[in-house]
ModelCIF file with pLDDT and N, C-alpha, C, O atoms, coordinates in Angstrom:
data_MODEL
#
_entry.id   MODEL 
#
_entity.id                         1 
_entity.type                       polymer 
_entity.pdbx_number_of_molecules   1 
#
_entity_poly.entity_id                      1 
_entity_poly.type                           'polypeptide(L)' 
_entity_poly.nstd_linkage                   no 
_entity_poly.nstd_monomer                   no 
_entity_poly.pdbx_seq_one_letter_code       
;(UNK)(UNK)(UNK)(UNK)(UNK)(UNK)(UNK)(UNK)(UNK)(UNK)(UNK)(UNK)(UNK)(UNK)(UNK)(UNK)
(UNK)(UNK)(UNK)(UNK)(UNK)(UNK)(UNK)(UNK)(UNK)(UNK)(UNK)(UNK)(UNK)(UNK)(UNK)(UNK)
(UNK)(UNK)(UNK)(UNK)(UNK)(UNK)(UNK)(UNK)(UNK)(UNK)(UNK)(UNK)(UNK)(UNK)(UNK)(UNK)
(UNK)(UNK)(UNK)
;
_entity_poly.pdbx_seq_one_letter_code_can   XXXXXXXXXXXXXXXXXXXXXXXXXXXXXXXXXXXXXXXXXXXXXXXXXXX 
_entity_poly.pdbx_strand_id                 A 
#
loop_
_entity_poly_seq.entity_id 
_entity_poly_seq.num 
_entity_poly_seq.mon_id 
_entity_poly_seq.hetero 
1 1  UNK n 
1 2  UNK n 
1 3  UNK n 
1 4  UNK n 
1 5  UNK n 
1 6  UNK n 
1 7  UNK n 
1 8  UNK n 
1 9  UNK n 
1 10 UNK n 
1 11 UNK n 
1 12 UNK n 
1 13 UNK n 
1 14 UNK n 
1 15 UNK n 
1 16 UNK n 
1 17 UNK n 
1 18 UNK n 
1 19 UNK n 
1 20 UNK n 
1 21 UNK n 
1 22 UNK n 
1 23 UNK n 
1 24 UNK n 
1 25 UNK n 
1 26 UNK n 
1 27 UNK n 
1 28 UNK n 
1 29 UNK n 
1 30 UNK n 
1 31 UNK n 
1 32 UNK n 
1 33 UNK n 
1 34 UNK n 
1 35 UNK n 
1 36 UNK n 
1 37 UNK n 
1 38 UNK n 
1 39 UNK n 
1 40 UNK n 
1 41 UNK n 
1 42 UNK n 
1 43 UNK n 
1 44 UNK n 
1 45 UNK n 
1 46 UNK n 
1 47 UNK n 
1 48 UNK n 
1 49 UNK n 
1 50 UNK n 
1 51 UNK n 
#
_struct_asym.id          A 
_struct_asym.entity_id   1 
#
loop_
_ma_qa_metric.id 
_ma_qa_metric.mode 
_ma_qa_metric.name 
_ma_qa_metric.software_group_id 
_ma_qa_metric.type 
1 global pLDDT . pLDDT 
2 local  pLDDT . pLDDT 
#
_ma_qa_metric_global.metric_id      1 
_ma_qa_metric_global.metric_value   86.12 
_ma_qa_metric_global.model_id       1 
_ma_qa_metric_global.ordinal_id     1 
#
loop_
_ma_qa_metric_local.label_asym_id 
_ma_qa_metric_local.label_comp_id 
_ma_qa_metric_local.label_seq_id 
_ma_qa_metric_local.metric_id 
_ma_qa_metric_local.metric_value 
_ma_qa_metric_local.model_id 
_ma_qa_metric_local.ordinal_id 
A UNK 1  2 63.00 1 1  
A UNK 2  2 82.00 1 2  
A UNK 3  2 83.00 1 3  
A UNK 4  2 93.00 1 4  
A UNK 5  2 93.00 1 5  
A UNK 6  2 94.00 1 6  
A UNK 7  2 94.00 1 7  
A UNK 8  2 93.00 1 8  
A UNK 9  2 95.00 1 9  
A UNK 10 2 96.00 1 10 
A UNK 11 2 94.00 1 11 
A UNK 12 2 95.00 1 12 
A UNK 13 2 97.00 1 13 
A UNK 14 2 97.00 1 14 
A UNK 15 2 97.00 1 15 
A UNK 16 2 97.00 1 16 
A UNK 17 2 97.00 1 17 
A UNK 18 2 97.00 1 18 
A UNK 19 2 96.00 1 19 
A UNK 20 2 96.00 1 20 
A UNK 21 2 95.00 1 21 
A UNK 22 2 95.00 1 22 
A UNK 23 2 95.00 1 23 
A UNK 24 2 92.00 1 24 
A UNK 25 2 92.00 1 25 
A UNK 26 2 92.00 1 26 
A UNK 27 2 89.00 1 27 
A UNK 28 2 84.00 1 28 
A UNK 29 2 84.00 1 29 
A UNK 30 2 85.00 1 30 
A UNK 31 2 81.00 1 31 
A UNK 32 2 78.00 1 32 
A UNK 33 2 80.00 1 33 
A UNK 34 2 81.00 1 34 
A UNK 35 2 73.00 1 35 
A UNK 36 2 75.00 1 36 
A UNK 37 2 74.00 1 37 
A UNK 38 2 77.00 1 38 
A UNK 39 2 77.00 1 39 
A UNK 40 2 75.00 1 40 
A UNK 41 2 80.00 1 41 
A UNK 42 2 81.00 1 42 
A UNK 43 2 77.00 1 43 
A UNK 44 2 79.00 1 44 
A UNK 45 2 84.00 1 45 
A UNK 46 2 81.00 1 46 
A UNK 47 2 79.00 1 47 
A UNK 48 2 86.00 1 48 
A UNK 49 2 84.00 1 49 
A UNK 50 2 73.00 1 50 
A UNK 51 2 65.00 1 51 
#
loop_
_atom_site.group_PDB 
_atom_site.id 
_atom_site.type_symbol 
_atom_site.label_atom_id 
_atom_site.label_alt_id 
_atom_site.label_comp_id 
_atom_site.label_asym_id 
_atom_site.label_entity_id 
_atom_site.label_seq_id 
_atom_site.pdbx_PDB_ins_code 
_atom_site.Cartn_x 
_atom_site.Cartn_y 
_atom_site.Cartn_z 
_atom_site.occupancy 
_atom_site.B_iso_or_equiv 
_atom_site.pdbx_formal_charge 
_atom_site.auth_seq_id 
_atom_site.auth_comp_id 
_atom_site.auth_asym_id 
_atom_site.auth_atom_id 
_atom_site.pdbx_PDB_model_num 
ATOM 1   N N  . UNK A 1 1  ? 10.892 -84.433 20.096 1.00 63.00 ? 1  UNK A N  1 
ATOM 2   C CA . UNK A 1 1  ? 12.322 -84.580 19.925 1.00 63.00 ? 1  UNK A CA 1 
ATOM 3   C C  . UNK A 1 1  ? 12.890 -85.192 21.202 1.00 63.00 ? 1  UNK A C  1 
ATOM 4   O O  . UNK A 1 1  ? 12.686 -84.578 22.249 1.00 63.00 ? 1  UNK A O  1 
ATOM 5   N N  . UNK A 1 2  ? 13.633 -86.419 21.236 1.00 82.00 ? 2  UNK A N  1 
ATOM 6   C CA . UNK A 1 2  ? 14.139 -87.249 22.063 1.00 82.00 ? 2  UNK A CA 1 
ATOM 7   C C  . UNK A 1 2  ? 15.295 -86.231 22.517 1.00 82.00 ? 2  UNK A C  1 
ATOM 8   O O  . UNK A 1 2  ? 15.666 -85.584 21.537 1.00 82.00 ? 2  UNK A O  1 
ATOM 9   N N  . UNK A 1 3  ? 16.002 -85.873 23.724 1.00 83.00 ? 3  UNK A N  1 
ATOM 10  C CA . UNK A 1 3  ? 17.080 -85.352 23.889 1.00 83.00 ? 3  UNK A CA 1 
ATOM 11  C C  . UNK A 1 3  ? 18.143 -86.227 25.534 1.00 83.00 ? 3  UNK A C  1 
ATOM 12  O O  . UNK A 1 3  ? 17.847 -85.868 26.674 1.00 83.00 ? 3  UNK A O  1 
ATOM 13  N N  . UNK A 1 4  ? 18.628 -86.687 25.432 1.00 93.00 ? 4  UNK A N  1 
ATOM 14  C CA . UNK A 1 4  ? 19.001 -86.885 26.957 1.00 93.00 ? 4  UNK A CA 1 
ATOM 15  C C  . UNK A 1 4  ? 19.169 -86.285 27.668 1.00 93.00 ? 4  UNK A C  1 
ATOM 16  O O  . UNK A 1 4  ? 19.826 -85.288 27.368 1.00 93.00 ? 4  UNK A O  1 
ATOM 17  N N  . UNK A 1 5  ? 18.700 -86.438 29.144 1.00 93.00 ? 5  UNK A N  1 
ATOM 18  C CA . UNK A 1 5  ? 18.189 -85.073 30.235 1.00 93.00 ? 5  UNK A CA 1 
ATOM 19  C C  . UNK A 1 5  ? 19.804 -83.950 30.123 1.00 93.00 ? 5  UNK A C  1 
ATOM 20  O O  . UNK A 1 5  ? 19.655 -82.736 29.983 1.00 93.00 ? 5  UNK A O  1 
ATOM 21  N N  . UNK A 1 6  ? 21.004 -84.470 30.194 1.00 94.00 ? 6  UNK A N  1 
ATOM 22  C CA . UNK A 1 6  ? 22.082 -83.642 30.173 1.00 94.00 ? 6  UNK A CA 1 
ATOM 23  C C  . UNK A 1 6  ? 22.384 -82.371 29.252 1.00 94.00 ? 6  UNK A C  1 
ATOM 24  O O  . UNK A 1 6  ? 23.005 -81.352 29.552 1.00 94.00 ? 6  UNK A O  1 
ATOM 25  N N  . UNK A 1 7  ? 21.742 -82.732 27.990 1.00 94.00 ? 7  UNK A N  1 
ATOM 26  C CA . UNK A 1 7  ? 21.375 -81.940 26.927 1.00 94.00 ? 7  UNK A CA 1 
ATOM 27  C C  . UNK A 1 7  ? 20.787 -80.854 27.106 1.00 94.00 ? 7  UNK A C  1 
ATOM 28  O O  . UNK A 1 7  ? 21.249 -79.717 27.207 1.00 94.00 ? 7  UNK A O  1 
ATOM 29  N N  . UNK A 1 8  ? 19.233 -81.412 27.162 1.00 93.00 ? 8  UNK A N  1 
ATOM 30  C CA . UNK A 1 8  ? 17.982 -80.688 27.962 1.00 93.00 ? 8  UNK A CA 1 
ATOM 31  C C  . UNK A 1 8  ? 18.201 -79.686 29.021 1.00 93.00 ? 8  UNK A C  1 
ATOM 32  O O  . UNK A 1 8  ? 17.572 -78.628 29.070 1.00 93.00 ? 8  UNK A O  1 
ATOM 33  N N  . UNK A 1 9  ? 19.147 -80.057 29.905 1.00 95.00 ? 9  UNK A N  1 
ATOM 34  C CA . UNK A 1 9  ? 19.550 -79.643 30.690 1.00 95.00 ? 9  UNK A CA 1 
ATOM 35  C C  . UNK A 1 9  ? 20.577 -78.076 30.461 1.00 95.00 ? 9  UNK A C  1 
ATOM 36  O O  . UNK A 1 9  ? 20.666 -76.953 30.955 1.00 95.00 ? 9  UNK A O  1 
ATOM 37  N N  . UNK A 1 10 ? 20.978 -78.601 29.779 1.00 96.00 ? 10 UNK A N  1 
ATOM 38  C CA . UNK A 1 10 ? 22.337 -77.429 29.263 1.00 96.00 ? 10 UNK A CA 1 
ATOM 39  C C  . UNK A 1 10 ? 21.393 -76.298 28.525 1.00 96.00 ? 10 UNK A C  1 
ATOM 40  O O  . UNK A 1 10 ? 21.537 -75.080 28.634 1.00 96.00 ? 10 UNK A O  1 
ATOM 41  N N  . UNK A 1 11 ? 20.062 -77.214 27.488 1.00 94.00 ? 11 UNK A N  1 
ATOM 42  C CA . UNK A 1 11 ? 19.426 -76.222 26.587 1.00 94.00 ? 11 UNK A CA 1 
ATOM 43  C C  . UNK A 1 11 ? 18.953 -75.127 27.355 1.00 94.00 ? 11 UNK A C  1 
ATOM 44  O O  . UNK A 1 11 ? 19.106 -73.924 27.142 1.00 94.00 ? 11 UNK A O  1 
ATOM 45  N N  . UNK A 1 12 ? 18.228 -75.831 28.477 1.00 95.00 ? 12 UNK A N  1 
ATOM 46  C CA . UNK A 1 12 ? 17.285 -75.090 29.531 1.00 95.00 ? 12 UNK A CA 1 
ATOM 47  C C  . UNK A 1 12 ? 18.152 -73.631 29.899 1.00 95.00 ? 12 UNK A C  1 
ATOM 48  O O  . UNK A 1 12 ? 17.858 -72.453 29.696 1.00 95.00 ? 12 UNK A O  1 
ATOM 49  N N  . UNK A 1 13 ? 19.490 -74.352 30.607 1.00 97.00 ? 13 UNK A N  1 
ATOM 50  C CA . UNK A 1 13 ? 20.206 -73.204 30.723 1.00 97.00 ? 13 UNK A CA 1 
ATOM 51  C C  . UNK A 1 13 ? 20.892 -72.077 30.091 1.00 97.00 ? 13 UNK A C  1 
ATOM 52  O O  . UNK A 1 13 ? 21.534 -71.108 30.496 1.00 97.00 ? 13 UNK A O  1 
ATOM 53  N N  . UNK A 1 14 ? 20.533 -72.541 28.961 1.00 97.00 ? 14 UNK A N  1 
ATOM 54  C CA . UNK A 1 14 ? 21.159 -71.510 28.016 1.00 97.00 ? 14 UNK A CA 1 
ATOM 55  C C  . UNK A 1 14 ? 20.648 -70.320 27.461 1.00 97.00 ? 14 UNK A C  1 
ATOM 56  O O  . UNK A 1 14 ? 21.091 -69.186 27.278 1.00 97.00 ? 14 UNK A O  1 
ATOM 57  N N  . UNK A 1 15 ? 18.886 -71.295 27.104 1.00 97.00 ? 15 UNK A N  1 
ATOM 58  C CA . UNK A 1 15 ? 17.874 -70.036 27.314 1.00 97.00 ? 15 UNK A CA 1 
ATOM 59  C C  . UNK A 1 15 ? 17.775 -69.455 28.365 1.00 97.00 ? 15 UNK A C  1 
ATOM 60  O O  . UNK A 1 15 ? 17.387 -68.297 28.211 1.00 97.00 ? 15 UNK A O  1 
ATOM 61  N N  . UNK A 1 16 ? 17.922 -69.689 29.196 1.00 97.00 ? 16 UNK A N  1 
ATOM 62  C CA . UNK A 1 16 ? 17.739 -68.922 31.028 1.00 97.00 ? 16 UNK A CA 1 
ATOM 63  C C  . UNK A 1 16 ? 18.610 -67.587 30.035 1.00 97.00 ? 16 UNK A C  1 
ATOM 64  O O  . UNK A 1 16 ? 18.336 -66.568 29.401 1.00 97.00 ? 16 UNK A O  1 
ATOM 65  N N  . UNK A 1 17 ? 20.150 -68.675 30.548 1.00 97.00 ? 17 UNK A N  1 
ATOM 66  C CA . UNK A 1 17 ? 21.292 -66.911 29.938 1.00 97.00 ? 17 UNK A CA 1 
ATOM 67  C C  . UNK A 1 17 ? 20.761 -66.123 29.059 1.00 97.00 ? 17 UNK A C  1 
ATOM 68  O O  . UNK A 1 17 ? 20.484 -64.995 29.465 1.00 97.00 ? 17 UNK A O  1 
ATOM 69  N N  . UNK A 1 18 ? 20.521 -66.385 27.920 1.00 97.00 ? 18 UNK A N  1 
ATOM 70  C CA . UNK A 1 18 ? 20.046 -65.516 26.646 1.00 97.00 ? 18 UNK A CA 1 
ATOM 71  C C  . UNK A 1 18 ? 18.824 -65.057 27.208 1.00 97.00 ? 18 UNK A C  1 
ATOM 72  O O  . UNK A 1 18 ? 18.680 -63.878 26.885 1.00 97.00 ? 18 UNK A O  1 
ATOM 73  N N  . UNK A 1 19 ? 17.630 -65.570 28.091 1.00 96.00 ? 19 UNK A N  1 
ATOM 74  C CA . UNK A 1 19 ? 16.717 -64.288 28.084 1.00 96.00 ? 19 UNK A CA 1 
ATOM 75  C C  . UNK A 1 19 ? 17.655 -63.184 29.693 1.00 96.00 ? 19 UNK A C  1 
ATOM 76  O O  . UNK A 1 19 ? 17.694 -61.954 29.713 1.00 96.00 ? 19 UNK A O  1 
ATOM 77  N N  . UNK A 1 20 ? 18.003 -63.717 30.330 1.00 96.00 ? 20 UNK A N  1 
ATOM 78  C CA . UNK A 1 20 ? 18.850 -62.989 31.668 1.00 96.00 ? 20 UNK A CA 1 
ATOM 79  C C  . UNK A 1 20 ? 19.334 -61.961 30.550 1.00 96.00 ? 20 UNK A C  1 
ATOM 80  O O  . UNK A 1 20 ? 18.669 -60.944 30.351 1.00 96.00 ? 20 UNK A O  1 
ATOM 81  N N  . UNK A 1 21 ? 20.384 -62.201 29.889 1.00 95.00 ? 21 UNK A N  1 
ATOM 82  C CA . UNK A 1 21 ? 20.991 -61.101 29.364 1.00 95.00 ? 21 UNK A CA 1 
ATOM 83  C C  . UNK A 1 21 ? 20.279 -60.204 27.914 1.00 95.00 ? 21 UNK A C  1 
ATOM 84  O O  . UNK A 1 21 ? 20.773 -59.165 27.475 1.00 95.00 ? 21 UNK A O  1 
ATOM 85  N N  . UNK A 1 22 ? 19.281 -60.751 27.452 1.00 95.00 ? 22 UNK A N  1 
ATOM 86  C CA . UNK A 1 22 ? 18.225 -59.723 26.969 1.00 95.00 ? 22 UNK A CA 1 
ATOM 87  C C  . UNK A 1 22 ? 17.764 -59.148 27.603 1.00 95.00 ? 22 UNK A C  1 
ATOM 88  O O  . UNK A 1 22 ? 17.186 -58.240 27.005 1.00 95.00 ? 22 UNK A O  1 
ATOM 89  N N  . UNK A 1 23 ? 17.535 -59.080 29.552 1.00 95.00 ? 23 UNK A N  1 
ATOM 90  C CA . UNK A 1 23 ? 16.606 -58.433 30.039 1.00 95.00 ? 23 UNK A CA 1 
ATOM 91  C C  . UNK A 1 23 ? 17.718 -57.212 30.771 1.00 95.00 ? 23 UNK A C  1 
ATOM 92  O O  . UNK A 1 23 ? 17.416 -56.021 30.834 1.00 95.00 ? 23 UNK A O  1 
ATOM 93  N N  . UNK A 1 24 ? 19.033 -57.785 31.290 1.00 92.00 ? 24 UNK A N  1 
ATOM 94  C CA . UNK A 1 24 ? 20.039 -57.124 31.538 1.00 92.00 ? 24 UNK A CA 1 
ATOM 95  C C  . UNK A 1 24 ? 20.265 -55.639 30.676 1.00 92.00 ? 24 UNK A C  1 
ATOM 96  O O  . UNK A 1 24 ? 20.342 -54.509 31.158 1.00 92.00 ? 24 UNK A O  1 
ATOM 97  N N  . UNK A 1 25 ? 20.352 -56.114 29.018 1.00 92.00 ? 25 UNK A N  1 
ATOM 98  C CA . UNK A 1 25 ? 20.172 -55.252 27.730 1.00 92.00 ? 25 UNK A CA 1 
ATOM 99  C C  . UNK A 1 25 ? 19.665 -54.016 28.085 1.00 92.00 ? 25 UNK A C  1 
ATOM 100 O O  . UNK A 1 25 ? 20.202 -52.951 28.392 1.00 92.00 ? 25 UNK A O  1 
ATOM 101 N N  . UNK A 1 26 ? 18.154 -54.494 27.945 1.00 92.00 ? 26 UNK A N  1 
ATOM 102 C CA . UNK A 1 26 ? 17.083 -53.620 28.150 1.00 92.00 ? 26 UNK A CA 1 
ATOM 103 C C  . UNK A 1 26 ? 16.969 -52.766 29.215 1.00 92.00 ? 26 UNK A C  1 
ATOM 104 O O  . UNK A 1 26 ? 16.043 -51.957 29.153 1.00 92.00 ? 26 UNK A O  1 
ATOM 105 N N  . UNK A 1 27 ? 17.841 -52.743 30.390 1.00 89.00 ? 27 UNK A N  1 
ATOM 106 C CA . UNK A 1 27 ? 17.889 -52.714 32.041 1.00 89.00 ? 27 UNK A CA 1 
ATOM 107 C C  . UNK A 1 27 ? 18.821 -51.337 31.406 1.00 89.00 ? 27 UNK A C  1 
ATOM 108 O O  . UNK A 1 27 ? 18.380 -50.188 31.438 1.00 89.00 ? 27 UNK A O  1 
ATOM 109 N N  . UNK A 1 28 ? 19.730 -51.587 31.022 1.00 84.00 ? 28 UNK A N  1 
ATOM 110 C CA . UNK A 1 28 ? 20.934 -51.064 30.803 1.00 84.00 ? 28 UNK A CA 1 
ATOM 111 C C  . UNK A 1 28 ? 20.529 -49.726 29.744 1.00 84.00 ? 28 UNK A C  1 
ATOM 112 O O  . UNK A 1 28 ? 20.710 -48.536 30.001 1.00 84.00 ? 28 UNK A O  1 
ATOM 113 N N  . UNK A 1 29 ? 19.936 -50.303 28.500 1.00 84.00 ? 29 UNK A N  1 
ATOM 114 C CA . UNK A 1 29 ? 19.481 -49.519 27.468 1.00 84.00 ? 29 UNK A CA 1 
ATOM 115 C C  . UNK A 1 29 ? 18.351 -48.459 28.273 1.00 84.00 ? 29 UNK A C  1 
ATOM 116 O O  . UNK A 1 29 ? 18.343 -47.270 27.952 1.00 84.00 ? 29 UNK A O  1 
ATOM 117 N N  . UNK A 1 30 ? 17.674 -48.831 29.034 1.00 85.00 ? 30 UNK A N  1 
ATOM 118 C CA . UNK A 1 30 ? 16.654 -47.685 30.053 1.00 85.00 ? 30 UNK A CA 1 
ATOM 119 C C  . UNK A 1 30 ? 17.332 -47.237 30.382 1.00 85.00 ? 30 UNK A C  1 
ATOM 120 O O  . UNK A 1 30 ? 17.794 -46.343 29.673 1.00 85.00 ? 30 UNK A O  1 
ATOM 121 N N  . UNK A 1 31 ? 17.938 -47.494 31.716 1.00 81.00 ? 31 UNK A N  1 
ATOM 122 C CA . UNK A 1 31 ? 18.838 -46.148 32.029 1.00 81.00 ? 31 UNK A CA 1 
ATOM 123 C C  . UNK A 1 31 ? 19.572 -45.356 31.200 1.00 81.00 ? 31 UNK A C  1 
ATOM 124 O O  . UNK A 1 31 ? 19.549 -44.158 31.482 1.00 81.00 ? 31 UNK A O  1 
ATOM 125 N N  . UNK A 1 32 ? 20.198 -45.676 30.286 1.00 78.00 ? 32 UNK A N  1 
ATOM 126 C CA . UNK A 1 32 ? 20.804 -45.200 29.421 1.00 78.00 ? 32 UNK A CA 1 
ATOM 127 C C  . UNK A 1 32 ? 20.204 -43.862 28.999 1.00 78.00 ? 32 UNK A C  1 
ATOM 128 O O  . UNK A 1 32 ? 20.697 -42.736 28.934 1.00 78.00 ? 32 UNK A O  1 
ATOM 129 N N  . UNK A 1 33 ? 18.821 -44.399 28.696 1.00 80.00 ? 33 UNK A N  1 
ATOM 130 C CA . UNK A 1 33 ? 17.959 -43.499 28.412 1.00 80.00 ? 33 UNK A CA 1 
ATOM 131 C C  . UNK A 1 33 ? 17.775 -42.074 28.632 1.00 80.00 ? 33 UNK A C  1 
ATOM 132 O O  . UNK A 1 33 ? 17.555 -41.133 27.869 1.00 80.00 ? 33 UNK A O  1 
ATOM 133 N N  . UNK A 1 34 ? 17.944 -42.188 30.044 1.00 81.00 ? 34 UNK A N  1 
ATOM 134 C CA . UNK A 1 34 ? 17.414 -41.423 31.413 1.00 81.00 ? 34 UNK A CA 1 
ATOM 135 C C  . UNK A 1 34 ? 18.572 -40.492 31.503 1.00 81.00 ? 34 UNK A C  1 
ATOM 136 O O  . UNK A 1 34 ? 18.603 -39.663 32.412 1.00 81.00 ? 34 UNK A O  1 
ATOM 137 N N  . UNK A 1 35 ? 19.193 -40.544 30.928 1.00 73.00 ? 35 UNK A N  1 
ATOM 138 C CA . UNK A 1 35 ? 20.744 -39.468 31.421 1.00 73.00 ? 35 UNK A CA 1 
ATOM 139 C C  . UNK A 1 35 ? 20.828 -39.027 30.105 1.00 73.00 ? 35 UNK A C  1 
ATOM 140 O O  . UNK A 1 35 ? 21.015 -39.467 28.971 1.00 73.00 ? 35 UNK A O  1 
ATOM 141 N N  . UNK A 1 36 ? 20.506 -37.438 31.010 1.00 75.00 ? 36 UNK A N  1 
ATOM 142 C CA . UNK A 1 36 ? 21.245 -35.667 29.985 1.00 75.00 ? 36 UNK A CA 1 
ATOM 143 C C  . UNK A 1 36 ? 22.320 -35.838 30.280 1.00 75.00 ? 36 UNK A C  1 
ATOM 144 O O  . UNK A 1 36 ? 22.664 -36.526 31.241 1.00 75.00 ? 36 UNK A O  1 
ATOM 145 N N  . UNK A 1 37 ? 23.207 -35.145 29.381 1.00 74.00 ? 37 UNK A N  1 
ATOM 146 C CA . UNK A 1 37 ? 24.286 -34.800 29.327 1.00 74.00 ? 37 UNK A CA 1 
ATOM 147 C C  . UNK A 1 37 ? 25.394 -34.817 30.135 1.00 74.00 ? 37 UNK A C  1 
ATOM 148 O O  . UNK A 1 37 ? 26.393 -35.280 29.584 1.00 74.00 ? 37 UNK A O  1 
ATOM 149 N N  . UNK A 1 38 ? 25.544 -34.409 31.415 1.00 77.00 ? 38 UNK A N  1 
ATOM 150 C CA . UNK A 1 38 ? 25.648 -34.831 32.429 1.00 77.00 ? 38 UNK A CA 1 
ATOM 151 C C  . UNK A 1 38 ? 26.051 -35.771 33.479 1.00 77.00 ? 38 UNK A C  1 
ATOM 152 O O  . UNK A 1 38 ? 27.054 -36.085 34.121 1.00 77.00 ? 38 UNK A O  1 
ATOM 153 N N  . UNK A 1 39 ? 24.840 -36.068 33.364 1.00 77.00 ? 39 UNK A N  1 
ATOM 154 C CA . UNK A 1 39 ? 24.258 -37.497 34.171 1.00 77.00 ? 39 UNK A CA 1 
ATOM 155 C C  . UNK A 1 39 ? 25.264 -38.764 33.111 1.00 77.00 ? 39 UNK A C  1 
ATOM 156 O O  . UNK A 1 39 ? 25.992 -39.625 33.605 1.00 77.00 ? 39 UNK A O  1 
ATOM 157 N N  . UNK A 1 40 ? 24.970 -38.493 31.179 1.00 75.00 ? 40 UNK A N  1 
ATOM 158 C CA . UNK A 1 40 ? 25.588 -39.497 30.760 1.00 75.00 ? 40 UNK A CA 1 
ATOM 159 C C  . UNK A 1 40 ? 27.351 -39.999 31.017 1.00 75.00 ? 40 UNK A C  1 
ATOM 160 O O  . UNK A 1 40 ? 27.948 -41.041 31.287 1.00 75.00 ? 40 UNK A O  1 
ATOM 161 N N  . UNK A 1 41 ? 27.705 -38.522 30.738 1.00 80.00 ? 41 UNK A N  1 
ATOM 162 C CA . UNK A 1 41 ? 29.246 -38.789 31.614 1.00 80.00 ? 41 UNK A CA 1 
ATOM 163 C C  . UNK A 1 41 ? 29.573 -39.958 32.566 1.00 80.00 ? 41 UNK A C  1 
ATOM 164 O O  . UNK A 1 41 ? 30.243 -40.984 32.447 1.00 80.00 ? 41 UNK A O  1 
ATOM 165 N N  . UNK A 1 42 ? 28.720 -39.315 33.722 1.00 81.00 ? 42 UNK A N  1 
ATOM 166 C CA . UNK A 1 42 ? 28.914 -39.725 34.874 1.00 81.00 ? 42 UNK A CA 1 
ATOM 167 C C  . UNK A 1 42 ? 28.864 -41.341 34.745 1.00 81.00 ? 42 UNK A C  1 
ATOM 168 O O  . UNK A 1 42 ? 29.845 -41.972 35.140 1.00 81.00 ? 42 UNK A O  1 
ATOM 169 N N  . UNK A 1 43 ? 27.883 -41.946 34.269 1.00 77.00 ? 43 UNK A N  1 
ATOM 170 C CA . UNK A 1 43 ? 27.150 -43.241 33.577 1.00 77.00 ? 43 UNK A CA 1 
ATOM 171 C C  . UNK A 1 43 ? 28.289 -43.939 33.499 1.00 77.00 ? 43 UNK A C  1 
ATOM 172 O O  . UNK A 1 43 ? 28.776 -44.841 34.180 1.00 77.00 ? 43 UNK A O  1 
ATOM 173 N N  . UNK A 1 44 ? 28.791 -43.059 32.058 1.00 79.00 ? 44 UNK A N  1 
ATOM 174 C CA . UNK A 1 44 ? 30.024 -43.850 30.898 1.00 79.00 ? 44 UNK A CA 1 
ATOM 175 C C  . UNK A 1 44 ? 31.065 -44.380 31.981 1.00 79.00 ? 44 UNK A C  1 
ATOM 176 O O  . UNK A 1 44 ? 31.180 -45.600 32.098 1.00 79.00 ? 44 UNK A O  1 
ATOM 177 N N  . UNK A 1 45 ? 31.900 -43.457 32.854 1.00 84.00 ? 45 UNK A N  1 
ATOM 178 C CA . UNK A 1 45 ? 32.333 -43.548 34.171 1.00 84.00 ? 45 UNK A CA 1 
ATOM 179 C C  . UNK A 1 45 ? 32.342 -44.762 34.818 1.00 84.00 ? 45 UNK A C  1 
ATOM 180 O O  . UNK A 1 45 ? 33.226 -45.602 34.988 1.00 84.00 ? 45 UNK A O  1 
ATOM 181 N N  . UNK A 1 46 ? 30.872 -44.672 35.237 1.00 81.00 ? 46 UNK A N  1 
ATOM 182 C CA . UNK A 1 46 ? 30.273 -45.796 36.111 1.00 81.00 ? 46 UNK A CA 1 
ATOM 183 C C  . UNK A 1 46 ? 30.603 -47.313 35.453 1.00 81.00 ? 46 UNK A C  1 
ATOM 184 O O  . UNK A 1 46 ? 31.041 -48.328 35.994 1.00 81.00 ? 46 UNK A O  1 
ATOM 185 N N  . UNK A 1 47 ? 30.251 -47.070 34.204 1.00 79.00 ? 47 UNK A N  1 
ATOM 186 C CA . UNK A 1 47 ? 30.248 -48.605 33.432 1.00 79.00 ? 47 UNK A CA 1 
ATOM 187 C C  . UNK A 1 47 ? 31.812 -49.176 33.052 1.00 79.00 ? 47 UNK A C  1 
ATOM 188 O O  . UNK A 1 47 ? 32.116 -50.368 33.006 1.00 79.00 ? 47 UNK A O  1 
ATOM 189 N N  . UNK A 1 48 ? 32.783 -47.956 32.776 1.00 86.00 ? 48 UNK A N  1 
ATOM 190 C CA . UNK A 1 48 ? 33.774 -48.387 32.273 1.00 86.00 ? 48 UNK A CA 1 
ATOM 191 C C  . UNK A 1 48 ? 34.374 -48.675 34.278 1.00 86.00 ? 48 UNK A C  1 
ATOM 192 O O  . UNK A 1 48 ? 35.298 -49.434 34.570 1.00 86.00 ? 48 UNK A O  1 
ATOM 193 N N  . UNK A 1 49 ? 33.888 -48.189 34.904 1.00 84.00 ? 49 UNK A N  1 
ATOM 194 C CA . UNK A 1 49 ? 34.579 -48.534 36.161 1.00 84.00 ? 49 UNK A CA 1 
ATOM 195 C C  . UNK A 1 49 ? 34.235 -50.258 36.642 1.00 84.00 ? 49 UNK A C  1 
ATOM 196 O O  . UNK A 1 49 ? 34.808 -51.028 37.413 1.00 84.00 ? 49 UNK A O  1 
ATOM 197 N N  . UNK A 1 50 ? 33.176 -50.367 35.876 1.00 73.00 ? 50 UNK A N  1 
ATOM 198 C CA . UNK A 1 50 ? 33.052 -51.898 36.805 1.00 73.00 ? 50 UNK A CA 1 
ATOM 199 C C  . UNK A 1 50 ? 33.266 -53.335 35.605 1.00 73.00 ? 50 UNK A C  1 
ATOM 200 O O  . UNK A 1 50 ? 33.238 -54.563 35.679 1.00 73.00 ? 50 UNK A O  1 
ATOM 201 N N  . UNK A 1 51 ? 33.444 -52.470 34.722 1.00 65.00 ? 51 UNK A N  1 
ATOM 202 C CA . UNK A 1 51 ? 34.237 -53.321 33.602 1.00 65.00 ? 51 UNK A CA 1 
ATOM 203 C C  . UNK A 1 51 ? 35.200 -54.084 33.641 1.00 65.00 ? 51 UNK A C  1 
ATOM 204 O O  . UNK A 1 51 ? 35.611 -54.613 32.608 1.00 65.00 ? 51 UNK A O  1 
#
């Protein structure tokens, strides 16, 4: 598939983002994990603070 490098270029970066923020996901969804009751509070807190 012929694409002009500017294209290519943009595609490249786009997959970058989409796997960055699948791995972000997963980053997020672990910890998530990891917190009793507690700990999740504190979390919810944390996330809505840097929102």
């Amino acid at each position: 598939m012929d694409m002009p490098w500017t294209l290519a270029r943009d595609f490249s970066a786009a997959c970058a983002r989409i796997a960055r923020d699948k791995l972000l996901e997963a980053a997020v969804a672990a910890r998530a994990a990891q917190a009793d009751g507690k700990d999740w509070k504190q979390w919810v807190k944390e996330m809505q603070r840097e929102a």
